[in-house]
GUDREN-141021 format. One record per residue (C-alpha): residue number from 1; residue in one letter; chain; x, y, z. Coordinates in nm, 2 decimals. Example, Ala and Ser with C-alpha at 12.3 -4.5 7.8 and 13.67 -1.06 7.14 Angstrom:
<pts>
+-----+---------+--------+--------+--------+--------+
| num | residuo | cadena |     xx |     yy |     zz |
+-----+---------+--------+--------+--------+--------+
|   1 |       a |      A |   1.23 |  -0.45 |   0.78 |
|   2 |       s |      A |   1.37 |  -0.11 |   0.71 |
+-----+---------+--------+--------+--------+--------+
</pts>
This chain:
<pts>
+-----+---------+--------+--------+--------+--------+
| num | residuo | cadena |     xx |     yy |     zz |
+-----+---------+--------+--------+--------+--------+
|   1 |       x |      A |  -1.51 |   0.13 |   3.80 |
|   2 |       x |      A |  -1.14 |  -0.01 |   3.74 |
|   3 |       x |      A |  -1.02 |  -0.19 |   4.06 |
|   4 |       x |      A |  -0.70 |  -0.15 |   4.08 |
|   5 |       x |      A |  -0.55 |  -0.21 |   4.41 |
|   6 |       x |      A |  -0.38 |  -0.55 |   4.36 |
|   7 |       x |      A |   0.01 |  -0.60 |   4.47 |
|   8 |       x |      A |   0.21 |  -0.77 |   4.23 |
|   9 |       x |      A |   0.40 |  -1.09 |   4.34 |
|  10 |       x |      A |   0.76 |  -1.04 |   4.46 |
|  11 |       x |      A |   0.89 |  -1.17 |   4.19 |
|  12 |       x |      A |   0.70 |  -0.91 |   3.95 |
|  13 |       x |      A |   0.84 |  -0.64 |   4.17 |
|  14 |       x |      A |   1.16 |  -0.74 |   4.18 |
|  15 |       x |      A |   1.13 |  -0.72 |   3.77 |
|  16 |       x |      A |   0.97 |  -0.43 |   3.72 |
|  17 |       x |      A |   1.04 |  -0.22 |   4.04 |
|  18 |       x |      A |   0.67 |  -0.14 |   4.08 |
|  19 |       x |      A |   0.46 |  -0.30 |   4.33 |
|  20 |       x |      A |   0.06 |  -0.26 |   4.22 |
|  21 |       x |      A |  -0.03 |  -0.51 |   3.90 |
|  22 |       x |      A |  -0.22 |  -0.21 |   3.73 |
|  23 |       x |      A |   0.12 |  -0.02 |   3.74 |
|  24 |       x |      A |   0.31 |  -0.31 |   3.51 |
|  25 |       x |      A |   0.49 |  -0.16 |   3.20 |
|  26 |       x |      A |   0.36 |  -0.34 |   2.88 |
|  27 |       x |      A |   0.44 |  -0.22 |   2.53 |
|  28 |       x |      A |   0.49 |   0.13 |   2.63 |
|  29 |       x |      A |   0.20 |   0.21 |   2.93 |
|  30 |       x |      A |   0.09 |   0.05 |   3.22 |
|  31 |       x |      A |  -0.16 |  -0.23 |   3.23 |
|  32 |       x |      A |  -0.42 |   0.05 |   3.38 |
|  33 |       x |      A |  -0.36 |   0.28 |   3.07 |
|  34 |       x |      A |  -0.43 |   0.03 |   2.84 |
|  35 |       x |      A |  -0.77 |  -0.03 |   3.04 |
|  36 |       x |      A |  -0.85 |   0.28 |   3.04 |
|  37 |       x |      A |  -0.76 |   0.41 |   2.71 |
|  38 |       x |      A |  -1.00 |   0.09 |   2.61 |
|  39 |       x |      A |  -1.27 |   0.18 |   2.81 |
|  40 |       x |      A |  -1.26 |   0.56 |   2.67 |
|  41 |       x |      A |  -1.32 |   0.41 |   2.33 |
|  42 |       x |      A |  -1.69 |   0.27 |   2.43 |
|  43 |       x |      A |  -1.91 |   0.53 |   2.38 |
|  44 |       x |      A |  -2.19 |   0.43 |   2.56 |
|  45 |       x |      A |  -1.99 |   0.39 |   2.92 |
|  46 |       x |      A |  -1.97 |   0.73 |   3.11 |
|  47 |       x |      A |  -1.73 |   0.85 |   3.41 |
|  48 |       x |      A |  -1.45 |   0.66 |   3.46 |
|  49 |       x |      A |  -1.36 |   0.59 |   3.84 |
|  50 |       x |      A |  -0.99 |   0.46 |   3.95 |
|  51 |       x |      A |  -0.97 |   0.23 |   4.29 |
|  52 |       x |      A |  -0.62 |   0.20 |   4.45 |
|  53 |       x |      A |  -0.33 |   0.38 |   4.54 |
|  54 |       x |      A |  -0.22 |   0.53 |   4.22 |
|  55 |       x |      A |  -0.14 |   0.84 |   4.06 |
|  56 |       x |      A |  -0.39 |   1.12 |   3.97 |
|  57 |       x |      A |  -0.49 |   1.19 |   3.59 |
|  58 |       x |      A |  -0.68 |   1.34 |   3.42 |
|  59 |       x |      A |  -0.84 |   1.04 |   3.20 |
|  60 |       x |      A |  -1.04 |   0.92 |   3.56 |
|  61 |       x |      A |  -1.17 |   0.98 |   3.91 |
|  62 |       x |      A |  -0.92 |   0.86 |   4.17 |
|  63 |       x |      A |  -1.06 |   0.66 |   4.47 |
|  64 |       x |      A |  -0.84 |   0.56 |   4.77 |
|  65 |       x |      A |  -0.73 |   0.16 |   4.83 |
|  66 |       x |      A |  -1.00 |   0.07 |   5.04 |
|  67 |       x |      A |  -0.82 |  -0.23 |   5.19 |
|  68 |       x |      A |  -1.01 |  -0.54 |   5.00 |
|  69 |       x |      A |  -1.17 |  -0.60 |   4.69 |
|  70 |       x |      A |  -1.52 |  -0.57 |   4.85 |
|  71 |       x |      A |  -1.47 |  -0.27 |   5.03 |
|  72 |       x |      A |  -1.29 |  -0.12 |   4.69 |
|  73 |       x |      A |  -1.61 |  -0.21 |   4.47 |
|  74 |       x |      A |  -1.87 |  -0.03 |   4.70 |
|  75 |       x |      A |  -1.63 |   0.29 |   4.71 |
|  76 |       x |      A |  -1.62 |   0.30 |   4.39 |
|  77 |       x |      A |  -1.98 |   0.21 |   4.29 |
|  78 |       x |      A |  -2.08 |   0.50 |   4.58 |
|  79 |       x |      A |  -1.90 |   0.72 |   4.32 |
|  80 |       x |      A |  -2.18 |   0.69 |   3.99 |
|  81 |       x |      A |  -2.46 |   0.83 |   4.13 |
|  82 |       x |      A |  -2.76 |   0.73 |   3.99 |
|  83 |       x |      A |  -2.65 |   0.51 |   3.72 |
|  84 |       x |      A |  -2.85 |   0.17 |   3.64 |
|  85 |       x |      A |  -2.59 |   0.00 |   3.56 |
|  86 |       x |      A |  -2.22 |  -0.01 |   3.67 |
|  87 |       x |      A |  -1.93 |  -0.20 |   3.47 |
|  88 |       x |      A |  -1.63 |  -0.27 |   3.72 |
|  89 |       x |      A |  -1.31 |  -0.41 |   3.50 |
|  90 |       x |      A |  -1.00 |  -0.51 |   3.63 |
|  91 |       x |      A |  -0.69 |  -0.28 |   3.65 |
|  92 |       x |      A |  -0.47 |  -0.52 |   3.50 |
|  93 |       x |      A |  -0.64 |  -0.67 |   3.17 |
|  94 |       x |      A |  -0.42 |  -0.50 |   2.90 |
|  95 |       x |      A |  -0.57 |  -0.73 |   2.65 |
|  96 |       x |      A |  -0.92 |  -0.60 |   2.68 |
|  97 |       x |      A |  -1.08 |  -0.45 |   2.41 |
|  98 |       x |      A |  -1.36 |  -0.20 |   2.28 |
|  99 |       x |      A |  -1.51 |  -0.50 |   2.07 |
| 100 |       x |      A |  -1.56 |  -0.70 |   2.37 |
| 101 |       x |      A |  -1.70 |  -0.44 |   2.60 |
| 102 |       x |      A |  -1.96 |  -0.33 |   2.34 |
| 103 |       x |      A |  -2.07 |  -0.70 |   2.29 |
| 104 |       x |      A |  -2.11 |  -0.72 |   2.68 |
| 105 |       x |      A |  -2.27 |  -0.37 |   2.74 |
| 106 |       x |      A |  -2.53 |  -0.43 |   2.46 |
| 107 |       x |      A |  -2.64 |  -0.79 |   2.53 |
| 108 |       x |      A |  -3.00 |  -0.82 |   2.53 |
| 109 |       x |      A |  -3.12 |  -0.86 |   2.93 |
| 110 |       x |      A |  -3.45 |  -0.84 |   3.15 |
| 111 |       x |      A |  -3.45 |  -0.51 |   3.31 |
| 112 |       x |      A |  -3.43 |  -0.65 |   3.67 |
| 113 |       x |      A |  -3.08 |  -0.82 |   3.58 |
| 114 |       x |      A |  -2.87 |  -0.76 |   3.91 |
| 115 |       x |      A |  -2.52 |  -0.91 |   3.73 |
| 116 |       x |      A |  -2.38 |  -0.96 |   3.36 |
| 117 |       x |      A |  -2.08 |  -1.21 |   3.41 |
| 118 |       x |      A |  -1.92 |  -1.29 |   3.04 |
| 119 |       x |      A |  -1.74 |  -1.67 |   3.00 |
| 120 |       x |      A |  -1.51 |  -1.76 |   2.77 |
| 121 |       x |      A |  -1.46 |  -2.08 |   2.59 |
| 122 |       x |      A |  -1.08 |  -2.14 |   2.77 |
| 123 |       x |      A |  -0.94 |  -2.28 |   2.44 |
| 124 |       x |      A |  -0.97 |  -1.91 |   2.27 |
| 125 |       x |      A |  -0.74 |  -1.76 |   2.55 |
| 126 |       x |      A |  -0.48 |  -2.06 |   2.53 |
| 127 |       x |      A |  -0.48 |  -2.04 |   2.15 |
| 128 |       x |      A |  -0.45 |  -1.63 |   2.15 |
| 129 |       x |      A |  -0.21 |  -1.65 |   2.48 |
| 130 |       x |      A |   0.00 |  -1.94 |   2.47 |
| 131 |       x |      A |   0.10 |  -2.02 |   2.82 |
| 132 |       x |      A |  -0.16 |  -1.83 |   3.01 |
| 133 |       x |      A |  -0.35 |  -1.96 |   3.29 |
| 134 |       x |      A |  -0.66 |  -1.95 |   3.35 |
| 135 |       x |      A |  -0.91 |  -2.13 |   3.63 |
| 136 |       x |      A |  -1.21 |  -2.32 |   3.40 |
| 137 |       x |      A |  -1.47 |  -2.51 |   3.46 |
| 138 |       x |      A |  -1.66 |  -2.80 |   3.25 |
| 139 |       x |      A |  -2.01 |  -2.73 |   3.15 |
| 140 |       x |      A |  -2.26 |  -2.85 |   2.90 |
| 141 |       x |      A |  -2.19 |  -2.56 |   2.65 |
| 142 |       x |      A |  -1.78 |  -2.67 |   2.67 |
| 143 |       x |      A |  -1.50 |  -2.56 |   2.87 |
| 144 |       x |      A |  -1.53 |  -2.20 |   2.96 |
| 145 |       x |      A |  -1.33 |  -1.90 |   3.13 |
| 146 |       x |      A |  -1.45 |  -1.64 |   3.35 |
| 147 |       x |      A |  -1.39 |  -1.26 |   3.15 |
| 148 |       x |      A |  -1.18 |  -0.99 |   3.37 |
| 149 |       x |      A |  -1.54 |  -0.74 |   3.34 |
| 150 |       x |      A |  -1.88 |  -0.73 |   3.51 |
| 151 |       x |      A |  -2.15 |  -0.53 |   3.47 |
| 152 |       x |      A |  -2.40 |  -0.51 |   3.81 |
| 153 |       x |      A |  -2.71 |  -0.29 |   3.95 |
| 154 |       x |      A |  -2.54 |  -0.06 |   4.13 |
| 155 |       x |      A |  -2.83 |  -0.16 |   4.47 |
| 156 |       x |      A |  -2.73 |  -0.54 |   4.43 |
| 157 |       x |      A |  -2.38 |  -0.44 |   4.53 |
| 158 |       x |      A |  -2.46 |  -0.29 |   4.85 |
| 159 |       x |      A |  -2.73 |  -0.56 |   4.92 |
| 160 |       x |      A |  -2.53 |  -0.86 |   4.85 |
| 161 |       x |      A |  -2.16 |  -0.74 |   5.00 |
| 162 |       x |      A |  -2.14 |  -1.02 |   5.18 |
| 163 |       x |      A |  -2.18 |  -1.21 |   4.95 |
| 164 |       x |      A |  -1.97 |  -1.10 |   4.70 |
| 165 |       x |      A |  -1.69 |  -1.10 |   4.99 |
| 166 |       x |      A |  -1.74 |  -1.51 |   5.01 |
| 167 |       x |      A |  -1.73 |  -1.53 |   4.62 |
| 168 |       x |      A |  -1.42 |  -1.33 |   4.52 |
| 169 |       x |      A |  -1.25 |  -1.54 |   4.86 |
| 170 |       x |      A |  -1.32 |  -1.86 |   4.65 |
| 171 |       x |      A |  -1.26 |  -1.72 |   4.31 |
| 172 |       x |      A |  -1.01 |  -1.96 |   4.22 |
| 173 |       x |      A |  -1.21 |  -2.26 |   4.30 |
| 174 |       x |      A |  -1.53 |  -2.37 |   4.11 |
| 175 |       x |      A |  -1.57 |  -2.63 |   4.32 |
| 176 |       x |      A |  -1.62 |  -2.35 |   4.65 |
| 177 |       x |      A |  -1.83 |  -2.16 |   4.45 |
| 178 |       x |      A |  -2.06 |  -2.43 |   4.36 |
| 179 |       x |      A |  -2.08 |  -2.48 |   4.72 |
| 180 |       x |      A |  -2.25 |  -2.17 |   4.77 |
| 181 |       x |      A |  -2.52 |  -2.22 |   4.46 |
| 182 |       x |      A |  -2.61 |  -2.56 |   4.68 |
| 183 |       x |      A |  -2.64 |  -2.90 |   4.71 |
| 184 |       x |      A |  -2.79 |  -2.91 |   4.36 |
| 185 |       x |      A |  -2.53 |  -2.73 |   4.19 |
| 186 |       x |      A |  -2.28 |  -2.88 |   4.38 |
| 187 |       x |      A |  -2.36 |  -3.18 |   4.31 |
| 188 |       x |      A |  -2.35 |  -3.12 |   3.92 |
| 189 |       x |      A |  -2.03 |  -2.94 |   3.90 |
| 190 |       x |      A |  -1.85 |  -3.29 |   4.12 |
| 191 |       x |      A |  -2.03 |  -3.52 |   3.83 |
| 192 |       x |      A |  -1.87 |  -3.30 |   3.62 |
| 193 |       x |      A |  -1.51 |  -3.25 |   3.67 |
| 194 |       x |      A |  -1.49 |  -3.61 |   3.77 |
| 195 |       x |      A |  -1.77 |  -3.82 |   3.57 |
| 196 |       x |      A |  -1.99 |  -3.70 |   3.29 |
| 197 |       x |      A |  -1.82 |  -3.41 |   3.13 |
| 198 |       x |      A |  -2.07 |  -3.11 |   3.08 |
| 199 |       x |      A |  -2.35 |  -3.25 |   3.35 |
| 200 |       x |      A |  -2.38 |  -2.85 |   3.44 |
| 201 |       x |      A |  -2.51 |  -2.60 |   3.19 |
| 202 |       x |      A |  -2.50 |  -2.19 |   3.20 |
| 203 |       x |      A |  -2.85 |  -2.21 |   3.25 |
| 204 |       x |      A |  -2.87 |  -2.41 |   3.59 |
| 205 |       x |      A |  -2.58 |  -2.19 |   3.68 |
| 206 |       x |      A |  -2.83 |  -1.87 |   3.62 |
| 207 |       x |      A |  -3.09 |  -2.01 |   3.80 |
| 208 |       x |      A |  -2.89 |  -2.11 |   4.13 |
| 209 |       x |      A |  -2.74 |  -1.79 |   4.15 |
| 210 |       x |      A |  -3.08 |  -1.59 |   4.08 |
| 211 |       x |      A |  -3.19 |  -1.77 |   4.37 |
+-----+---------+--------+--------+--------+--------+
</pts>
């Protein structure tokens, strides 16, 4: 599932004349073709489904812009059936690639995994991508980046929408987000971006949100 029903700033659209981000012209396609001609590279990933209010083709299933990024994802996860798992990629991640997709898809898991969330460490994306930025956090394995893909059970999604709503709202903010992994958590992650450098690991992280 691509989601692609962001609007590009006005200053993008006053550039390129197009306003949705997955519509952007770069190196001769849109940001959503070079997603998608990524994607159809990955053997092991099946339909692709389109969300937003974009042109038809024949590479994907279109999905009308639901109006938010929560009510987006469930359209299209309503779309794969049966599927146990579902990978949802942004719409406007040209610099995605089949490499990092199969690493994601094949990492080892329990079976009762609900979400696959890969990080980053930042310094790769600022060293590939000079000038780029990208919200970070601190933790005990280094500073690390969220990735632009997720992989979820399909049921978690319509279980936890509410959830998922309050997350993507705070997004940009670790500091929000560790709110809503509690006190604990919340804790750490303050002690971290202000005290002890790396006081919150990956695995505390896990745990919290498993909870």
């Amino acid at each position: 599932v691509i989601m692609a029903g962001g609007k590009a700033k006005p200053d993008i659209v006053a550039a390129t004349g197009v306003d949705n981000r997955a519509l952007i012209p770069f190196r001769g396609k849109t940001l959503l073709d070079h997603v998608v001609d990524c994607i159809e590279k990955v053997e092991a990933l099946g339909d692709i489904y389109v969300v937003g209010d974009l042109p038809s083709s024949s590479k994907y299933h279109s999905i009308p812009d639901q109006g938010d990024f929560v009510g987006n994802l469930l359209a299209g996860i309503s779309r794969v059936g049966d599927s146990p798992r579902v990978l949802v990629a942004a719409g406007d991640a040209p610099f995605l690639t089949p490499e990092s997709l199969n690493d994601l898809i094949s990492a080892p898991v329990p079976p009762y995994t609900d979400i696959i969330y890969p990080v980053v460490p930042v310094e790769l994306c600022y060293a590939k991508y000079p000038g780029m930025k990208r919200t970070s956090v601190c933790l005990k394995e280094g500073v690390v980046t969220g990735g632009n893909v997720m992989v979820f059970r399909p049921e978690f999604i319509n279980i936890q929408s509410d959830i998922i709503r309050s997350a993507y709202a705070a997004r940009k903010s670790p500091l929000k987000l560790a709110m809503m992994l509690g006190p604990v958590v919340c804790l750490r992650a303050i002690i971290s971006l202000f005290i002890i450098k790396g006081s919150l690991s990956i695995r505390v992280l896990e745990t919290a949100a498993g909870k």
